[in-house]
C-alpha positions, 0 to 999 in steps of 0.5 A: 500500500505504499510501503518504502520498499515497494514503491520505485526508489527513484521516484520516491527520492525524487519526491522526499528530495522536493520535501527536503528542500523546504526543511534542510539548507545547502552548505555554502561549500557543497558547490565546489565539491567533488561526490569523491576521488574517483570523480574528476568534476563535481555534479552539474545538478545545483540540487544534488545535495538534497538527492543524495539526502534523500537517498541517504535517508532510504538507504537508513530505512532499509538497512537499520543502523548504517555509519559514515563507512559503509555509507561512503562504500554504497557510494563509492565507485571505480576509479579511472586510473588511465592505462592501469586497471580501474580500483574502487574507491569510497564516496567522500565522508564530509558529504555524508556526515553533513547530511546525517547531521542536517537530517538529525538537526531536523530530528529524522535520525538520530545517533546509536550505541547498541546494538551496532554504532551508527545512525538510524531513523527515528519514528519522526523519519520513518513516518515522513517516508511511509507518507512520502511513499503513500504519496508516490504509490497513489500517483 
């Protein structure tokens, strides 16, 4: 009926992307960032930062408590090293954090301890995805 997992994901952050727009602010420094070292130029959209908050915010729902780490591991990509054989490298940490601490400012996740160290959603941010995706299920 419109449950997080079920609805199309890019359609759902699309949309959870227009709602953080009116509730988090962009850093000054986010426009002359690269999304990592495997990238050479950084991203030509002006509003990827609340893409990738959105995603982020998806990627807590479905996986539970998740740290910067493995966050930067699920973004990360090869990079091109020339005429030597491509390697993976992780997403940039600062991104992340950043977004985990606007998200947390508007108390949608929230730090944990035990059972495993990261952040996780709070009920706050799990209803205001479930609605998101009723929202996006229903058109």
């Amino acid at each position: 009926m419109g449950i997080v997992h079920e609805v199309n994901a890019q359609a759902l952050n699309a949309k959870v992307a227009e709602e953080l727009n009116k509730s988090m602010e962009m850093p000054a420094w986010i426009s002359f960032v690269k999304t990592g070292t495997s990238r050479e130029r950084p991203p030509s959209d002006t509003k990827w930062f609340y893409k990738r908050s959105a995603s982020i915010l998806r990627r807590l729902y479905i996986d539970g408590p998740v740290g910067v780490q493995r966050l930067r591991s699920y973004y990360g990509s090869s990079k091109n090293l020339g005429h030597q054989p491509r390697h993976f490298k992780r997403a940039g940490g600062k991104i992340i954090r950043s977004v985990l601490q606007n998200l947390e400012k508007i108390e949608y996740v929230e730090k944990v301890e035990k059972p495993k160290k990261g952040r996780m959603l709070t009920k706050k941010g799990r209803e205001f995805l479930k609605k998101m995706a009723q929202e996006v299920c229903q058109k």
